[in-house]
N, C-alpha and C positions, 0 to 999 in steps of 0.2 A: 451355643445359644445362651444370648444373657436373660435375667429376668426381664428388661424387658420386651424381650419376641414372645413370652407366655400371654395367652390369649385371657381376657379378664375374665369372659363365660363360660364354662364350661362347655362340651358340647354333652349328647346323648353317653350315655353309660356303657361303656363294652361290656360292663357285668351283671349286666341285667336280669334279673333269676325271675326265670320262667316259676308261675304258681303251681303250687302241688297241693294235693286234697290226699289226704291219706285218712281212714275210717277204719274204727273198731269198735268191740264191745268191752266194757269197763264192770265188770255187774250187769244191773238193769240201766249204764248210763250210755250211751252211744256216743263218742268221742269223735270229730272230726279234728283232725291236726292239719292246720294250712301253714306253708310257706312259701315265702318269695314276693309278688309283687303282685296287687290287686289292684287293679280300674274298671272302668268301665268295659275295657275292652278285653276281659283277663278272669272277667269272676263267672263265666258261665259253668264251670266246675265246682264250685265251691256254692252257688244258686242251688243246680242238683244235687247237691248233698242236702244241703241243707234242711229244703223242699222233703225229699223224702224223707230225713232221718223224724223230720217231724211232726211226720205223717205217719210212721213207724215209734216214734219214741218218745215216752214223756219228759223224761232230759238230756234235754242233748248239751256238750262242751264243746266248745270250739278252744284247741290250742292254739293260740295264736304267738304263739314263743318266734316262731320262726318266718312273720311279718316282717320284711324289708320295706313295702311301702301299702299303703293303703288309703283309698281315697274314702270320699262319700259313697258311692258306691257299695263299697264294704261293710261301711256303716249304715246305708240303708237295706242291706242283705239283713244285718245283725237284727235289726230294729224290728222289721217284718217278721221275721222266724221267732221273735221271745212272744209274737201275739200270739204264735200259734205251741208253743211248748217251751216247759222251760230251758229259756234257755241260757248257759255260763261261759263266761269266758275266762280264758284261764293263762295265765305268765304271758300274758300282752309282752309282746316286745316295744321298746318305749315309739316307736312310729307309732303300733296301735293304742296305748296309753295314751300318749298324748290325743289322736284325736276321740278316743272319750271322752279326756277331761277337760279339751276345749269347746265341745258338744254339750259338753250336761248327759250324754250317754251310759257315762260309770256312774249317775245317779238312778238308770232307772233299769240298766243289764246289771247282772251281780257281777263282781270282778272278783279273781283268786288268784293267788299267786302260784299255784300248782292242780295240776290235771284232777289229783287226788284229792285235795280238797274241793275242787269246783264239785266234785263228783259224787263226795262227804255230806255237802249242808243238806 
């Protein structure tokens, strides 16, 4: 195969990483850790987290360290849950950084670079 039989578009991902929502308690802070891939079609897990921990907790941290992709979606998951507690986000991986700081998002979530500190202020 030379370079040119390489296709210009990629196609779909073979490594597509299924989302995980994993939850704990930190003190009095309630921790949700997500990774992998959020959309539309992908955040009904990370919804019910959300939903209850902040109905259950007055802060909650979402680790978002291990965000591979995340749409609007995710970002209006986030936006929705700080009205109702507080709530931090913590080692954004740079997918999720970026779309706060193309949002205006990281101006009105608090952002931390660590679980412990979001958990701290």
């Amino acid at each position: 195969m030379t370079g040119e039989d390489v296709p210009l578009t990629p196609g779909p991902s073979p490594e597509r990483r299924a989302p995980a929502v994993v939850q704990y308690g930190l003190g009095d802070v309630w921790v949700i850790a997500v990774s992998g891939e959020f959309d539309h079609h992908t955040s009904a897990a990370l919804a019910e987290a959300l939903q209850t921990a902040a109905r259950k907790h007055q802060r909650v941290v979402v680790d978002a360290a291990g965000v591979a992709f995340a749409d609007s979606m995710f970002l209006t998951l986030l936006l929705n849950i700080h009205g109702q507690t507080d709530l931090r986000v913590a080692a954004p991986s740079p997918q999720v950084a970026r779309i706060l700081e193309l949002t205006g998002a990281d101006t009105v979530l608090p952002v931390r670079p660590t679980v412990a500190e979001a958990a701290a202020d």
